[in-house]
N, CA, C and O of each residue as an XYZ file, in Angstrom:
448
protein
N       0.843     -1.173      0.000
C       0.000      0.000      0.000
C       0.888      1.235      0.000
O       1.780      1.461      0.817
N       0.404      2.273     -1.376
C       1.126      3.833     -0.983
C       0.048      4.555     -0.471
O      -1.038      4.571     -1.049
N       0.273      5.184      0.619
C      -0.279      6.597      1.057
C       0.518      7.451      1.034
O       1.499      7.577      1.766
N      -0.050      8.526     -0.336
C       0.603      9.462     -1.078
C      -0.153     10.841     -0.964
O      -1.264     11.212     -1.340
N       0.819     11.416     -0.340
C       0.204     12.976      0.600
C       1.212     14.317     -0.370
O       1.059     15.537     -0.296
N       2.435     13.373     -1.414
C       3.373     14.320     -1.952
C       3.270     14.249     -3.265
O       4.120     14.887     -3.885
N       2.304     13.530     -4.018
C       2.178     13.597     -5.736
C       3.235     14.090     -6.633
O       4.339     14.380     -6.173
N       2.964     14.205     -7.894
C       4.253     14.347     -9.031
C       5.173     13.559     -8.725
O       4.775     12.554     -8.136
N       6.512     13.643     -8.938
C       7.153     12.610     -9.954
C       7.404     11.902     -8.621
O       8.132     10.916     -8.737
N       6.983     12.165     -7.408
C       7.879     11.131     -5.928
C       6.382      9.959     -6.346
O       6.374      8.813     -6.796
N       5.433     10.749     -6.009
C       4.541      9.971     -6.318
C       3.941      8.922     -7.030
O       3.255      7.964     -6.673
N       4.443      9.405     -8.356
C       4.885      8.669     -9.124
C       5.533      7.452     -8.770
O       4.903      6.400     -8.654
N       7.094      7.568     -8.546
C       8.164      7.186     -8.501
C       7.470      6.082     -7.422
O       7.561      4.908     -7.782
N       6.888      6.299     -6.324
C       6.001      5.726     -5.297
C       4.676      4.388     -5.921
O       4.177      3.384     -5.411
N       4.574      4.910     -6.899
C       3.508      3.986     -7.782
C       4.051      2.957     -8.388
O       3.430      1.927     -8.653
N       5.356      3.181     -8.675
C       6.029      2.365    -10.122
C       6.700      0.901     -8.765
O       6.916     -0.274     -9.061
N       6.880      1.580     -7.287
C       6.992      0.463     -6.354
C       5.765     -0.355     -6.375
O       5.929     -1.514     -6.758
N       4.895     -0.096     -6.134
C       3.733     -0.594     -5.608
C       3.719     -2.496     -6.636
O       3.969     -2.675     -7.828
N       3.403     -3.370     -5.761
C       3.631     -4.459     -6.103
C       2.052     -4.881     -6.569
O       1.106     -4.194     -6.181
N       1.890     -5.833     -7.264
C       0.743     -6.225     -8.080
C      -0.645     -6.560     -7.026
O      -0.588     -7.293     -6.039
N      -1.541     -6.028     -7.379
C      -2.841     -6.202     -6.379
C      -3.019     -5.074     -5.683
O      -4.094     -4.666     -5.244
N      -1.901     -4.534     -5.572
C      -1.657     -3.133     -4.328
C      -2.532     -2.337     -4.303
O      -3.522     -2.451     -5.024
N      -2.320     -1.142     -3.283
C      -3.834     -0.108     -3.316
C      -2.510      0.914     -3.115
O      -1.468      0.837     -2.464
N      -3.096      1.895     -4.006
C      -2.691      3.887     -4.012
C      -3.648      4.388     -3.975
O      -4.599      4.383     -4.757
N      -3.302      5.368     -2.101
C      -4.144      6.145     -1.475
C      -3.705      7.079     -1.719
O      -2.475      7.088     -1.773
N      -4.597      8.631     -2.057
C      -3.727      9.680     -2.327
C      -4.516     10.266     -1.312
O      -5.597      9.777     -0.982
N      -3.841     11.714     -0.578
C      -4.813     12.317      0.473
C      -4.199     13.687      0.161
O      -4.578     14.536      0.967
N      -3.087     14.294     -1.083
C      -2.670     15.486     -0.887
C      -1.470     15.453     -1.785
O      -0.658     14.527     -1.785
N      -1.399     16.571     -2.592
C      -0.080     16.942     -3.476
C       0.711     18.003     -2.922
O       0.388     19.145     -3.250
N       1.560     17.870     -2.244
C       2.443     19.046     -1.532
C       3.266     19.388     -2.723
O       3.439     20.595     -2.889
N       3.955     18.368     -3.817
C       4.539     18.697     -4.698
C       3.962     19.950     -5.762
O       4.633     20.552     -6.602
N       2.980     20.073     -5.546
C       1.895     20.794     -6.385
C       1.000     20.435     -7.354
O       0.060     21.137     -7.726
N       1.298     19.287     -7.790
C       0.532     18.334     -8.733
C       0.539     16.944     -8.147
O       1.423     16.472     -7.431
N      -1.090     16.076     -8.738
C      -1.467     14.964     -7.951
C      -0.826     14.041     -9.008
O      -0.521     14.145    -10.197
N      -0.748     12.999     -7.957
C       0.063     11.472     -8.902
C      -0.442     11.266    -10.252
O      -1.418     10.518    -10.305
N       0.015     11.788    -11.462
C      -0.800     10.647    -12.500
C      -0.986      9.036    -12.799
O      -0.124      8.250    -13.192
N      -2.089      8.834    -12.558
C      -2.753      7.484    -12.842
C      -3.296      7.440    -13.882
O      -3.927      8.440    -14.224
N      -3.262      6.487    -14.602
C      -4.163      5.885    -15.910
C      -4.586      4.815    -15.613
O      -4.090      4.103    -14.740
N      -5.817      4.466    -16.467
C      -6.360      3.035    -16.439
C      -5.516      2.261    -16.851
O      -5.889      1.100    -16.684
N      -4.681      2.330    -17.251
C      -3.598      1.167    -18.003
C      -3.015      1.449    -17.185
O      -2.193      1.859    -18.004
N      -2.232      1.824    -15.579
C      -1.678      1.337    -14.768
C      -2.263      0.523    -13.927
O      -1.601     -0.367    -13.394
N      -4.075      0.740    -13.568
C      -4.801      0.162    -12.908
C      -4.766     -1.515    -13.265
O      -4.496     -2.470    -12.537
N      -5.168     -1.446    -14.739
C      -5.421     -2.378    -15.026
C      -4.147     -3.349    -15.308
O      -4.349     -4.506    -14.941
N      -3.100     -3.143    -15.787
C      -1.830     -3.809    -16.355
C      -1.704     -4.398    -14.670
O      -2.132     -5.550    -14.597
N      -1.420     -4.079    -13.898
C      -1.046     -3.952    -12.678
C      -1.617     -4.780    -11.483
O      -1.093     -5.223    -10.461
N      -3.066     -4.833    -12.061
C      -4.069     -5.052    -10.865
C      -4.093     -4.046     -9.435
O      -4.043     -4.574     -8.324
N      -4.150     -3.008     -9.549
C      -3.811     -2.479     -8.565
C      -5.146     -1.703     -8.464
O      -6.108     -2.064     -9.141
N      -5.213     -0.716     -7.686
C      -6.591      0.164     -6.825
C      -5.755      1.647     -6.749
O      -4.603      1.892     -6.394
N      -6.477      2.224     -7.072
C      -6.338      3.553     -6.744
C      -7.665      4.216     -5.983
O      -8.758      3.681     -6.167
N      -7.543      5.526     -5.024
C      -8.580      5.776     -4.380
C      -7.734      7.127     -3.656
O      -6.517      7.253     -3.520
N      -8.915      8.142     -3.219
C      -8.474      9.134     -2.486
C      -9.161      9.773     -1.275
O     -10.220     10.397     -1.347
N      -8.328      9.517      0.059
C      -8.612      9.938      1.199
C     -10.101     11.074      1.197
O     -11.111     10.727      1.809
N     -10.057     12.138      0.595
C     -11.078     13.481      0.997
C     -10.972     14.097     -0.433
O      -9.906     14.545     -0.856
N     -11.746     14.097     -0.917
C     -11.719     14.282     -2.308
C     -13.313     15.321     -2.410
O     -13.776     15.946     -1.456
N     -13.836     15.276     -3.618
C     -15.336     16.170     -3.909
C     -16.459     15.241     -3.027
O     -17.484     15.779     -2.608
N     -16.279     14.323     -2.870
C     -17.478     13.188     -2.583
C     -16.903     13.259     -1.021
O     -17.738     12.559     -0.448
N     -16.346     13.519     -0.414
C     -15.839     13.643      1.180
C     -16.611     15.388      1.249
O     -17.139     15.656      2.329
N     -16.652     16.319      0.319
C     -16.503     17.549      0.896
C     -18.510     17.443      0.636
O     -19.096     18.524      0.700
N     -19.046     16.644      0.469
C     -20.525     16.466      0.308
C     -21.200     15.692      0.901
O     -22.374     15.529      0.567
N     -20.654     15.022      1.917
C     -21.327     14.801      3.070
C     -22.067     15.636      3.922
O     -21.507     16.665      4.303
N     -23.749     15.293      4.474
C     -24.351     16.029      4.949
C     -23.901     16.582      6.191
O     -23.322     16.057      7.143
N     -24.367     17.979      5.940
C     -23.860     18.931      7.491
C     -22.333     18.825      7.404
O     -21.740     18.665      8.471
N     -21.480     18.906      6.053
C     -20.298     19.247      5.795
C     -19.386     18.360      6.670
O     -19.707     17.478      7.467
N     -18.107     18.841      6.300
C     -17.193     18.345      7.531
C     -17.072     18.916      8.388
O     -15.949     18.646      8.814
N     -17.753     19.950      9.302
C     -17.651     20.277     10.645
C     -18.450     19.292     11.378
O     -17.635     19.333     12.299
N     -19.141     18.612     11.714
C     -19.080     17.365     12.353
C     -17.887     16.593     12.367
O     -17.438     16.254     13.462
N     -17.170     16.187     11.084
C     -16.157     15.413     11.850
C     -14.817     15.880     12.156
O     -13.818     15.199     12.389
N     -14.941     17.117     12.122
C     -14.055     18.224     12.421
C     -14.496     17.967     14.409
O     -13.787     17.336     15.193
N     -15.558     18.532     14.688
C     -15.611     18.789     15.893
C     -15.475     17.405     16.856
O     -15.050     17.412     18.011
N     -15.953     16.173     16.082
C     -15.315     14.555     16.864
C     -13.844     14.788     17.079
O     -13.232     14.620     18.134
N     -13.264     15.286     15.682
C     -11.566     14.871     15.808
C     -10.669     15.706     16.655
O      -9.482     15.390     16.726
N     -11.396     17.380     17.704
C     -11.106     17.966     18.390
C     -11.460     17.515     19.321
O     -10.469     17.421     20.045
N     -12.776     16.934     20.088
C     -13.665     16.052     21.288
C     -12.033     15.034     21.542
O     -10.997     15.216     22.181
N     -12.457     14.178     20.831
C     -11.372     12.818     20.838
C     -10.065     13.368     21.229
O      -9.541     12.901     22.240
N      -9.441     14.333     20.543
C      -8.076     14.836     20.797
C      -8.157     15.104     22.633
O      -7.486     14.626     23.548
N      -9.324     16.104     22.612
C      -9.032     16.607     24.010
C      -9.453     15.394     25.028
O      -9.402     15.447     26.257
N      -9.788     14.528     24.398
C     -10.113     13.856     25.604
C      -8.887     12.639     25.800
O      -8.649     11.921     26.772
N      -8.347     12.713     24.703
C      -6.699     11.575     24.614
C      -6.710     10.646     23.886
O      -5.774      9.880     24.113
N      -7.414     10.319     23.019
C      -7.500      9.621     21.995
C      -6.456      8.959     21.066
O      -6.031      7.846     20.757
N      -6.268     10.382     20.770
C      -4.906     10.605     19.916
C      -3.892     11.399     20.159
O      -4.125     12.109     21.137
N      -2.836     11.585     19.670
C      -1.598     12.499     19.771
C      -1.015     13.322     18.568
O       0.200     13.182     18.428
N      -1.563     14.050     17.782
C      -0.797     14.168     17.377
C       0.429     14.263     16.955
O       1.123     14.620     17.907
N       1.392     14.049     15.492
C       2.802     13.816     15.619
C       3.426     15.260     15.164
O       3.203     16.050     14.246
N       4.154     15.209     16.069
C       4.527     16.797     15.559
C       6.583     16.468     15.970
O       7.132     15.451     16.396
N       7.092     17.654     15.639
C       8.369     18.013     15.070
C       8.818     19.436     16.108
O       8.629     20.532     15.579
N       9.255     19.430     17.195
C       9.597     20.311     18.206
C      10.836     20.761     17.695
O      11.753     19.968     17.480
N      10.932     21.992     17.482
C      12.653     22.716     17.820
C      12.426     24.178     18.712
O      11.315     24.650     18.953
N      13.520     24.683     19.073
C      13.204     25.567     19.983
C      13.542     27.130     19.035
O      14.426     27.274     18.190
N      12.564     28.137     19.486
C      12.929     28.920     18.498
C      13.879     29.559     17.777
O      13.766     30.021     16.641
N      15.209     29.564     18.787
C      16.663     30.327     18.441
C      16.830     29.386     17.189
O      17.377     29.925     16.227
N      16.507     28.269     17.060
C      17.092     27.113     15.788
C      15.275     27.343     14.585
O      14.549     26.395     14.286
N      15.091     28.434     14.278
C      13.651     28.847     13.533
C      14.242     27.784     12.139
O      13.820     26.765     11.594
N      15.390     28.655     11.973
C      15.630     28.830     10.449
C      16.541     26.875      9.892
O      16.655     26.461      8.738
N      17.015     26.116     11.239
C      17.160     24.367     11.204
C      15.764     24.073     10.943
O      15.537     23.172     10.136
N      14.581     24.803     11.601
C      13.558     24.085     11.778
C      13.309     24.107     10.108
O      13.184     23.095      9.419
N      13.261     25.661      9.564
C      12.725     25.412      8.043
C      13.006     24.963      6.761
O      12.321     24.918      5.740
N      14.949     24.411      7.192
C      15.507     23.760      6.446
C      14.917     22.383      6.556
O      14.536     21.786      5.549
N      14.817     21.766      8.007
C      14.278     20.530      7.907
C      12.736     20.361      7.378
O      12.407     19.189      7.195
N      11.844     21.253      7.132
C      10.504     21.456      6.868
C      10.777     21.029      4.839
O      10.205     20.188      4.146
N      11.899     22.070      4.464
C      12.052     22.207      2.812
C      12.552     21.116      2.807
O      12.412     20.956      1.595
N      13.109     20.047      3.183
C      13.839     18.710      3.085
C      12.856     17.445      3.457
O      13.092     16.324      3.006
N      11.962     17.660      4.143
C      10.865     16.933      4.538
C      11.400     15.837      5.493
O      11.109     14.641      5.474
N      12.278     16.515      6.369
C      13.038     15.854      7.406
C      12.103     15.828      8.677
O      12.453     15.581      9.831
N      11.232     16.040      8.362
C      10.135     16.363      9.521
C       9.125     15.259      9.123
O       8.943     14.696      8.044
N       8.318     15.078     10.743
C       7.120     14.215     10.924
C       5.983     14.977     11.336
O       6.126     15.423     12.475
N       4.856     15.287     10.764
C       3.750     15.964     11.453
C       3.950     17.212     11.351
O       4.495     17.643     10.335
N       3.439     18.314     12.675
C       3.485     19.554     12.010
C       4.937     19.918     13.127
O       5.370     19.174     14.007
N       5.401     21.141     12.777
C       6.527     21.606     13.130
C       6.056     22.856     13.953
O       5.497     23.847     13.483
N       6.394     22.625     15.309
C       6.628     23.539     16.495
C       7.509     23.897     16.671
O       8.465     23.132     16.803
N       7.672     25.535     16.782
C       8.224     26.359     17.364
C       8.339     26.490     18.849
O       7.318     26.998     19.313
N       9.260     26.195     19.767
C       8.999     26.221     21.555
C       9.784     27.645     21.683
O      10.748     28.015     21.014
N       9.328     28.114     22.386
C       9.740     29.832     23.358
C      11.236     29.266     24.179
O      11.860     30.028     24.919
């Protein structure tokens, strides 16, 4: 399985791994453009393609603020953790080299 959040050519490059039967999840192009897929990779391949939150996610009734406001409930109550990337602020400018390098996990905090 790829879960592909960085599209264009990594993405790509991410697809051409993917072993026969496999599933490509896409949820986001940070590269700026989404993975190209064709039916002739689907099919040659046997593989699945599909995407996390797409037009058919943003049309669910009463929108996504319902599951917006579960995934804040749950957080505060400990559910989950988010993964995040701590540096302290004197090191701003390590932090944004590691951000442009994608040396980072989750979101990137700044500490005082």
């Amino acid at each position: 399985m790829v879960l592909d959040g960085v599209g264009g050519a990594e993405g790509r490059a991410a697809l051409e791994l993917l072993a026969p039967a496999g599933r490509f999840l896409i949820f986001g192009w940070s590269a700026g453009s989404a993975t190209e897929i064709t039916t002739q990779d689907l099919y040659a391949r046997g593989i699945t393609a599909s995407s996390a939150l797409g037009p058919a996610m943003l049309k669910v009734v009463g929108g996504l603020r319902p599951l917006e406001e579960q995934a804040l409930r749950e957080a505060a109550e400990g559910w989950f953790t988010p993964a995040l990337t701590e540096f302290p602020l004197a090191h701003a400018a390590h932090a944004h080299t590691a951000l442009q390098s994608r040396a980072t996990i989750g979101k990137v905090v700044l500490l005082p």
